[in-house]
C-alpha positions as CSV (number, residue, x, y, z in Angstrom):
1,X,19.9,73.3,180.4
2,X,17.2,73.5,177.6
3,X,14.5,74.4,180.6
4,X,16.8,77.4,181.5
5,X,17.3,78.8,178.0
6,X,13.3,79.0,177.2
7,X,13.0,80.3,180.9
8,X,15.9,83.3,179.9
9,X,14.0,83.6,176.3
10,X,10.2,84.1,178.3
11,X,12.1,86.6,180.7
12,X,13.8,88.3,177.7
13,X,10.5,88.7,175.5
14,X,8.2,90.1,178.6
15,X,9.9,93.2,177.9
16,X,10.9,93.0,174.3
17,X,7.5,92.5,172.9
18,X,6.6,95.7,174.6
19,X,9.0,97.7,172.8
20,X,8.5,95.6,169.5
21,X,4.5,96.1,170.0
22,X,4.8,100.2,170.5
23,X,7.3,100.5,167.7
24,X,5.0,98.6,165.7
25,X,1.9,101.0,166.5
26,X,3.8,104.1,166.3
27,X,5.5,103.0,162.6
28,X,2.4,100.8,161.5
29,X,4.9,99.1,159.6
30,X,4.4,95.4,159.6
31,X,7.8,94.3,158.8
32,X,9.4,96.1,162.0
33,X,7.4,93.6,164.1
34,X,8.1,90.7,162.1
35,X,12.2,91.2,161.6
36,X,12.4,92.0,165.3
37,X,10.4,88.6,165.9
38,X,12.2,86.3,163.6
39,X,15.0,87.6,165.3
40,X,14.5,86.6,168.4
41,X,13.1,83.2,167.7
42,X,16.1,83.1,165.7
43,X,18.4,83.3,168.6
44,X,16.4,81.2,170.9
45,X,16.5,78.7,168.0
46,X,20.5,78.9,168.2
47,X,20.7,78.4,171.5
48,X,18.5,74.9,171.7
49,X,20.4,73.7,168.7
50,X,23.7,74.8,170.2
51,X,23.1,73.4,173.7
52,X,21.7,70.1,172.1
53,X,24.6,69.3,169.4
54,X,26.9,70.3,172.3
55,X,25.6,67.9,174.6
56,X,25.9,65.0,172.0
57,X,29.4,65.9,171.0
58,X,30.8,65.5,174.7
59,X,28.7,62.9,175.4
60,X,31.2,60.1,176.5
61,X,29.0,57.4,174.4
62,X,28.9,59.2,171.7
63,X,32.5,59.8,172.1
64,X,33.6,56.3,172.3
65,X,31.0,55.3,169.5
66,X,33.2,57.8,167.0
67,X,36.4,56.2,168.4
68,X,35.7,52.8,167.3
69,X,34.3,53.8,163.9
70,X,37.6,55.9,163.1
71,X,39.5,53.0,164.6
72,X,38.4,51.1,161.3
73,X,39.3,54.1,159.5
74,X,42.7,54.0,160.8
75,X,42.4,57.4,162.6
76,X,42.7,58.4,166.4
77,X,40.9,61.1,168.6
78,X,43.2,63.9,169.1
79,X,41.4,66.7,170.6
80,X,38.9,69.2,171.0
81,X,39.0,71.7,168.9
82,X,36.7,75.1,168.9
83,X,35.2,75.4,165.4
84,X,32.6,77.7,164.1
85,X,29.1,76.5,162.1
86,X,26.4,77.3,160.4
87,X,22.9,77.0,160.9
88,X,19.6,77.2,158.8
89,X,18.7,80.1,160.1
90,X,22.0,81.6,159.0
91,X,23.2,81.8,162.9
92,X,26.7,80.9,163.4
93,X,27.5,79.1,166.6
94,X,30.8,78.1,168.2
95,X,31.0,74.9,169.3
96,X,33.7,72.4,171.1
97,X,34.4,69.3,167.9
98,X,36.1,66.4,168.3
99,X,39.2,66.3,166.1
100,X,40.1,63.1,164.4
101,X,43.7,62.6,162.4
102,X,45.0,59.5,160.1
103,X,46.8,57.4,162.4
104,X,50.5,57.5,162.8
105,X,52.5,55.1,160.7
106,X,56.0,53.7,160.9
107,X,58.2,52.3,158.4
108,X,60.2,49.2,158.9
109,X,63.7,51.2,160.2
110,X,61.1,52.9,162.9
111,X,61.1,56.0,161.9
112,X,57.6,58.0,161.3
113,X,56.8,58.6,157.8
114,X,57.4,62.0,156.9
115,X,54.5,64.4,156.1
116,X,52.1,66.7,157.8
117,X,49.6,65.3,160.5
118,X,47.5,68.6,161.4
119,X,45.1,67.0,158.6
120,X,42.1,65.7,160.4
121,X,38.3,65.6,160.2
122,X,35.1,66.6,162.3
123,X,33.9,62.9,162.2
124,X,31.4,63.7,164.8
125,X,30.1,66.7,162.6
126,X,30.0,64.6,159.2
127,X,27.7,61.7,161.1
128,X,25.7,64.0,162.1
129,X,24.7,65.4,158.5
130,X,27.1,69.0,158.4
131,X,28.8,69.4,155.3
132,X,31.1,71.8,155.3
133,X,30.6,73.1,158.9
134,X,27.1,73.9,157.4
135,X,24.7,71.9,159.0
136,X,22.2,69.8,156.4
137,X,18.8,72.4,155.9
138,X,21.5,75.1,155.2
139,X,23.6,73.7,152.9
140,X,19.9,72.7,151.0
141,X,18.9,76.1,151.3
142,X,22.5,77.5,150.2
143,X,22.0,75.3,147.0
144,X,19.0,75.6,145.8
145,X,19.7,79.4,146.3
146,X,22.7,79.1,143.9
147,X,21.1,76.2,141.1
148,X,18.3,79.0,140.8
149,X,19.3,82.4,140.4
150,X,21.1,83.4,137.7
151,X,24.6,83.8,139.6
152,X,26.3,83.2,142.7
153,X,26.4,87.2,143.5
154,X,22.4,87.4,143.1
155,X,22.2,84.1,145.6
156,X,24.5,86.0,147.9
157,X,22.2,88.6,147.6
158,X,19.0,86.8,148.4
159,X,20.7,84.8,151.1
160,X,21.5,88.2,153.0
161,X,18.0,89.3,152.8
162,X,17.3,86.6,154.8
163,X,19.6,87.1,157.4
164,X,22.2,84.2,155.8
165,X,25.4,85.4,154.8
166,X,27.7,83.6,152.5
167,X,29.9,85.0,150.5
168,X,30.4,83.7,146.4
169,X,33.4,81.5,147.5
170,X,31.4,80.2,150.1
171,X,28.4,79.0,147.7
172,X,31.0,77.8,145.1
173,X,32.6,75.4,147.9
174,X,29.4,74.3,148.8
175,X,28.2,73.5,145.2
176,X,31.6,71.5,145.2
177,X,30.9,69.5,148.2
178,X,27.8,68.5,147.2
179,X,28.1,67.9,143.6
180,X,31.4,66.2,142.9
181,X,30.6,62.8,143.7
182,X,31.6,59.7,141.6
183,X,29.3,57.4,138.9
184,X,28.1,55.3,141.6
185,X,27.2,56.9,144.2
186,X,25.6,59.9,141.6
187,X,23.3,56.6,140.5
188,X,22.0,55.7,143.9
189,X,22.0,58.9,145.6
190,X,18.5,60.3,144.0
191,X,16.8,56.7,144.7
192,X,15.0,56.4,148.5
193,X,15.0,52.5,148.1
194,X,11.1,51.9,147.5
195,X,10.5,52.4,143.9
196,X,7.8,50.8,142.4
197,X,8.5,49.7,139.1
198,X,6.4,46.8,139.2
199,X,4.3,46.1,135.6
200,X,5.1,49.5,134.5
201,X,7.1,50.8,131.1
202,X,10.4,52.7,132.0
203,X,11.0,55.2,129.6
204,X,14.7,56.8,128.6
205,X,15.5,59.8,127.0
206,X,18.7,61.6,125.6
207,X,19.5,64.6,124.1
208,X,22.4,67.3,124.4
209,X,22.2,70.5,125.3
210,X,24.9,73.8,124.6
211,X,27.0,75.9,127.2
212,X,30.0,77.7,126.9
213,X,33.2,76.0,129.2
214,X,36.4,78.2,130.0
215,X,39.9,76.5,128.9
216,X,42.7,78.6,130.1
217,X,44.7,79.2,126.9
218,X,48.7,77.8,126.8
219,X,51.5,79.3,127.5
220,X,52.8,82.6,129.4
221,X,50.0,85.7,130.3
222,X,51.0,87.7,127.3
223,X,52.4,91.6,128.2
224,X,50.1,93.9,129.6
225,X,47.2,91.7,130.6
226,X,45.7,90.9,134.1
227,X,45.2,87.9,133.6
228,X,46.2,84.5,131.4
229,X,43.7,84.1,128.4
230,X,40.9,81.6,128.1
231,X,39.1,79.6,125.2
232,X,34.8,79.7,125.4
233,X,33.9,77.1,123.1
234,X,30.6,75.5,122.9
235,X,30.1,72.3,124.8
236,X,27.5,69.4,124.3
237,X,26.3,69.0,127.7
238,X,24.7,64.8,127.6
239,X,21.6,64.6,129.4
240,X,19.3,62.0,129.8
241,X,15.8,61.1,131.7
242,X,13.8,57.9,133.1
243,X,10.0,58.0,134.0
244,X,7.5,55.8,134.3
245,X,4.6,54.6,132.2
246,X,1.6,52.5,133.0
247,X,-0.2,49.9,130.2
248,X,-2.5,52.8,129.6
249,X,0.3,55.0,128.4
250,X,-0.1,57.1,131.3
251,X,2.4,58.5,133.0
252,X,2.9,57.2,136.9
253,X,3.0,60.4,138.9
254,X,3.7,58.2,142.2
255,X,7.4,58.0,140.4
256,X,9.4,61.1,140.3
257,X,11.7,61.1,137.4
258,X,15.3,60.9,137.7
259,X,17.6,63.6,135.8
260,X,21.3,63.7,134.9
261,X,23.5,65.7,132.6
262,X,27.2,65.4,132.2
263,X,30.3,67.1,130.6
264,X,31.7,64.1,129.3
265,X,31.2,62.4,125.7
266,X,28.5,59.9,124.8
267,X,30.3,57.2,126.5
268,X,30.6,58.8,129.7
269,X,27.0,59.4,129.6
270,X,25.9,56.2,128.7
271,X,28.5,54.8,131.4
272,X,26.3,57.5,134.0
273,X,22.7,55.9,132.6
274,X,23.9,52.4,133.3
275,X,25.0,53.4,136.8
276,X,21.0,54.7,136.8
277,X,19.8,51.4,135.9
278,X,21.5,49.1,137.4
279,X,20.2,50.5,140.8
280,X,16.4,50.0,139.7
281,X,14.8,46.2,139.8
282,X,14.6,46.5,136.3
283,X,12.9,42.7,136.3
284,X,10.0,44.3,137.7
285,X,9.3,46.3,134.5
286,X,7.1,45.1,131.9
287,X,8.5,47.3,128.6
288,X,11.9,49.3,128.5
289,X,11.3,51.9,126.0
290,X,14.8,54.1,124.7
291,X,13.3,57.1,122.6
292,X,15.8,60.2,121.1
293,X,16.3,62.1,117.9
294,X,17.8,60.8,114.8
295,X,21.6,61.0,116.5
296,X,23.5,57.9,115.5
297,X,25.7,58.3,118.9
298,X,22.5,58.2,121.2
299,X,21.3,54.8,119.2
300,X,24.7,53.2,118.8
301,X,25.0,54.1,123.2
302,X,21.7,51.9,123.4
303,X,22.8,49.1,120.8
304,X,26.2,49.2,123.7
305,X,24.4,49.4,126.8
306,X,22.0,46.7,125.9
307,X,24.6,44.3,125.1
308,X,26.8,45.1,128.5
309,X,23.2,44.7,130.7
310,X,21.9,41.8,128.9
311,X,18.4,43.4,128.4
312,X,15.9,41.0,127.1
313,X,15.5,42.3,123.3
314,X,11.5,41.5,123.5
315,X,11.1,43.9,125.9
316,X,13.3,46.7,124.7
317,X,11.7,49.0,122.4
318,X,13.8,52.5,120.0
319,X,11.5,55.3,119.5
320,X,12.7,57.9,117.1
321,X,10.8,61.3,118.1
322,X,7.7,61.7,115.6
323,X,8.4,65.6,115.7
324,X,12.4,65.3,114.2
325,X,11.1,63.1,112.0
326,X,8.4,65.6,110.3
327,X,11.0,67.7,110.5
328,X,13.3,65.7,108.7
329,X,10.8,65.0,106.2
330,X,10.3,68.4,105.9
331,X,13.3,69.0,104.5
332,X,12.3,66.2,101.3
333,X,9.2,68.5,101.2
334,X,11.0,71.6,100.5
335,X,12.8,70.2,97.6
336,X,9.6,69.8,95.4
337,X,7.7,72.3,93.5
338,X,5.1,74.8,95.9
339,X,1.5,73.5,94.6
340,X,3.0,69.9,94.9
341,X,4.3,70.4,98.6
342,X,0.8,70.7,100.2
343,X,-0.7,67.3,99.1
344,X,2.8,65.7,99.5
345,X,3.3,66.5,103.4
346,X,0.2,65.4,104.7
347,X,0.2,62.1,102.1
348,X,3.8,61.6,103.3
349,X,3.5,62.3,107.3
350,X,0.3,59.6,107.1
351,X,3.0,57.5,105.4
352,X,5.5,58.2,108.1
353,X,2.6,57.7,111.2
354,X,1.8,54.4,109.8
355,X,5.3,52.9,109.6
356,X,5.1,52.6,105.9
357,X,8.4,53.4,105.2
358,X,8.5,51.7,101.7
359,X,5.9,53.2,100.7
360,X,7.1,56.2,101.8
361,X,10.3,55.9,99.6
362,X,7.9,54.8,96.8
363,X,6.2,58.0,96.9
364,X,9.3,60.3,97.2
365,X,11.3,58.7,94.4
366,X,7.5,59.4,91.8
367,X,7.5,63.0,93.1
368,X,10.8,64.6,93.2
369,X,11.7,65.7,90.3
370,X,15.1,66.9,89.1
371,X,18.8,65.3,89.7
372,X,20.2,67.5,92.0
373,X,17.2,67.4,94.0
374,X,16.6,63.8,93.4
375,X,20.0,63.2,94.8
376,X,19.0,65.6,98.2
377,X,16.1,63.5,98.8
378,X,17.5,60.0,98.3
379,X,20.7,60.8,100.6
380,X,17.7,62.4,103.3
381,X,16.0,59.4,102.7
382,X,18.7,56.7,103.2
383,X,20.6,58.3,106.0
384,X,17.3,59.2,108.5
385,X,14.1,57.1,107.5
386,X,16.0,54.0,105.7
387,X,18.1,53.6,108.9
388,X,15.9,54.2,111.7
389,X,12.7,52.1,110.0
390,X,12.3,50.2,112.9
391,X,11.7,53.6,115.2
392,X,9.2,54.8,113.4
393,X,6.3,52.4,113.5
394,X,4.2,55.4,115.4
395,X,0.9,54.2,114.4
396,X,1.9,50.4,116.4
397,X,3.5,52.3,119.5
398,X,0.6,54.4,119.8
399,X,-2.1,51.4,120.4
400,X,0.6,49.7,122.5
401,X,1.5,52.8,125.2
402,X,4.3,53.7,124.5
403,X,5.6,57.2,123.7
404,X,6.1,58.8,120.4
405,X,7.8,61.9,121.2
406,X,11.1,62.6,123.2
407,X,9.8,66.3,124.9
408,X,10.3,64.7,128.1
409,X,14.1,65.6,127.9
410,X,13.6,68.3,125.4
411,X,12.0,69.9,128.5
412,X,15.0,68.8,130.7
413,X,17.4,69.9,128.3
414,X,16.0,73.9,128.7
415,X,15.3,73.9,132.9
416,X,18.4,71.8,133.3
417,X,20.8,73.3,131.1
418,X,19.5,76.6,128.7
419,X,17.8,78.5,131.9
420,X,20.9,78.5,133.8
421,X,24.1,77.4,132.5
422,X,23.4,78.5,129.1
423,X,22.7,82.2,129.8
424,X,24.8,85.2,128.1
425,X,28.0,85.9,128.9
426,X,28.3,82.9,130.9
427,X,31.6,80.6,130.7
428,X,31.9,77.6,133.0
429,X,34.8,75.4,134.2
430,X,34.1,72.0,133.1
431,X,34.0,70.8,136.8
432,X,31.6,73.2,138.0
433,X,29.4,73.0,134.7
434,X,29.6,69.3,135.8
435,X,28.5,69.9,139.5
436,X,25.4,72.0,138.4
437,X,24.5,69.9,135.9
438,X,23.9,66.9,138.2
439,X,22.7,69.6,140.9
440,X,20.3,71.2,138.7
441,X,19.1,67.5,137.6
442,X,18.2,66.8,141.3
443,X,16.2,69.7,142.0
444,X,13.9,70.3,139.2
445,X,13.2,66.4,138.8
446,X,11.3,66.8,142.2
447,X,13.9,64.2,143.8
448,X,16.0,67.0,146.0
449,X,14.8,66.3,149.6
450,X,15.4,62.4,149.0
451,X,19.1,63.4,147.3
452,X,19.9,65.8,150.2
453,X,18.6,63.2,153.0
454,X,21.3,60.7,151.6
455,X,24.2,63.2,150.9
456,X,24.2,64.1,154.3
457,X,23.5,60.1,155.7
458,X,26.7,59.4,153.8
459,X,29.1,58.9,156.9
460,X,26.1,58.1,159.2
461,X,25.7,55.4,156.8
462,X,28.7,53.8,158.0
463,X,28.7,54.6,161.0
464,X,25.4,54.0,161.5
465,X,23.9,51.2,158.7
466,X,20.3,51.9,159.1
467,X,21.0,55.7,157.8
468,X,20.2,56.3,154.4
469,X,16.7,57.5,153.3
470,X,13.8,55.2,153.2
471,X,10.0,56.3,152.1
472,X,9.0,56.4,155.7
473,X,11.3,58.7,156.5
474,X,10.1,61.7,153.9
């Protein structure tokens, strides 16, 4: 079957590359020949991939493989049914799927329970990778269209001018697929299996970011309008990130960082982190470093999620970012007179690099002058420096590796977040802000092929233990 389609493709292009070629010399316009030749290879790369998923899906092994997996599913082979998909190449091919539906069940007088049964799945389809009768390279594609531009109509747009066409609905259903998955499996899903933590420092950021989500407002659509009212206040996205560091401080490039965001409060995000870290061999690390700003919800998450792991306390280290820190300090600064503030900073941020955070409150409490601003300074003071004393030893963290800055997820925070879901104009659902956010975290962290590999291995997985990603594999 295969040797007859690449004979009927050679006969075809003996006499289509003529009239490509002259067309081509009489235009000289480059992109004549090479639409007319993508499209040909196009259609010759439908047919193989038609004839070959074809092939499986009636194969009588394959057949009877499916049968016994749904049997444990408690569902039964009806049919055949014809069923349109979609391929990479943006060629959509009809194909004959097996059509599997939930079991029949009886109650105790005999009688079937009431309820629809035309609800079924393409179990041969999902082991095989397709999500959403799209198969696995174009529903990667179709993402990473839609995470980048700066809306679903401009993806749309870019898909089309590559011959793929999928409508806004289409890319919102597929962004929904992919991206509503639970804690656990959003935990795992990023990881290929072989990480190598072994004698390094794993460091953990947090921050929050700002985006606009959609409520619909209460009550009846008032008279006259189109359509019901809707709220756009400002969210706090949570996101955090893990990287790698060796004994030199340097950072382990052989480890791609893992990303997350999520709509949910602190806790949630903490309750998403722990998921994280409770799928790395965390006794392989040498140092577990948590570094953030000065917010008391990020540092009281840590104090939590510490306690529910059981993390050894000696190796568990809270780095509070030098830069808010100067910043904070600033703010003391600001209060004194202007020829005293010049010699005060820099004596002040050596304080502050050093640790010396009595010292430090020494040295504010001689300077500042007046009771109002007296007052300012010793509030500052006791709130920020005071209660985060043992983050800022800079000068110590310094010799031993370990970071001093949080712009790890300061960076994460504006690709993730501020560059897409943060632009103009823009109001979100919470789920779908929630979708991206994880989505967006997968593909600019550099882990996207590995977290496309397992979404599509999901079913396979069961079906087929030995499916989900491994190194060797990538």
């Amino acid at each position: 079957m295969l040797g007859n389609i690449i004979q009927e493709f050679a006969r075809r292009m003996e006499t289509r590359a003529l009239k490509i070629s002259d067309e081509f010399a009489q235009q000289f316009d480059f992109s004549i020949l090479e639409k007319a030749l993508n499209d040909e290879c196009a259609k010759l790369n439908s047919a193989l991939q038609k004839s070959m998923l074809q092939a499986l899906l009636l194969d009588k092994t394959f057949i009877s493989l499916l049968k016994t997996y749904c049997g444990r599913k408690a569902m039964r082979f009806k049919e055949y049914r014809r069923i349109t998909v979609i391929l990479s190449n943006g060629q959509r091919i009809e194909i004959n799927s097996p059509y599997f539906v939930r079991a029949r069940a009886h109650n105790r007088r005999g009688r079937k329970k009431q309820g629809p049964n035309g609800t079924g799945l393409h179990i041969g389809l999902k082991v095989l990778g397709f999500i959403g009768r799209a198969s696995p390279c174009m529903l990667s594609d179709a993402l990473q269209t839609a995470l980048l531009c700066p809306s679903y109509e401009v993806a749309s747009t870019v898909l089309r001018g590559r011959g793929i066409t999928l409508d806004v609905k289409t890319l919102r259903r597929f962004c929904q697929l992919a991206g509503m998955l639970d804690n656990e499996l959003r935990g795992r899903i990023a990881l290929s299996g072989e990480e190598n933590l072994h004698g390094h420092t794993l460091v953990v950021s947090a921050d929050g970011g700002r985006l606009r989500e959609r409520r619909r407002k209460r009550g009846r659509k008032a008279k006259g309008l189109k359509r019901q009212g809707y709220h756009t206040d400002w969210r706090e996205p949570k996101l955090f990130t893990l990287y790698l560091l060796n004994s030199k401080g340097e950072v382990v490039k052989e480890f791609k960082p893992l990303h997350d965001a999520t709509m949910e409060n602190h806790e949630g995000m903490f309750a998403l982190l722990e998921t994280y870290l409770r799928n790395l061999e965390l006794e392989q690390l040498a140092r577990i470093v948590f570094c953030g700003d000065g917010g008391p919800w990020i540092w009281n998450g840590v104090k939590d999620l510490c306690a529910r792991m059981k993390l050894d306390k000696s190796l568990v280290y809270q780095v509070l970012d030098y830069t808010h820190a100067k910043q904070n300090l600033d703010e003391i600064v600001e209060l004194l007179t202007s020829s005293k503030r010049a010699g005060a900073k820099k004596k002040w941020e050596s304080l502050l690099w050093g640790g010396h955070i009595d010292e430090l409150e020494r040295s504010i409490k001689d300077t500042v002058t007046g009771k109002t601003n007296r007052e300012k300074a010793f509030k500052k003071f006791a709130n920020y420096f005071a209660a985060n004393q043992e983050r800022m030893r800079y000068a110590y963290f310094k010799v031993q590796g370990l970071p001093c800055g949080s712009g790890h997820v300061e960076s994460a925070i504006r690709r993730v977040i501020n560059l897409r879901l943060k632009a103009p104009g823009t109001f979100w659902l919470k789920e779908m802000a929630e979708c991206f956010l994880f989505l967006r975290s997968q593909l600019l962290s550099g882990r996207w092929e590995i977290f496309i590999a397992n979404l599509t291995a999901l079913t396979r997985q069961e079906f087929w233990p030995n499916a989900w990603i491994s190194s060797e594999t990538l």
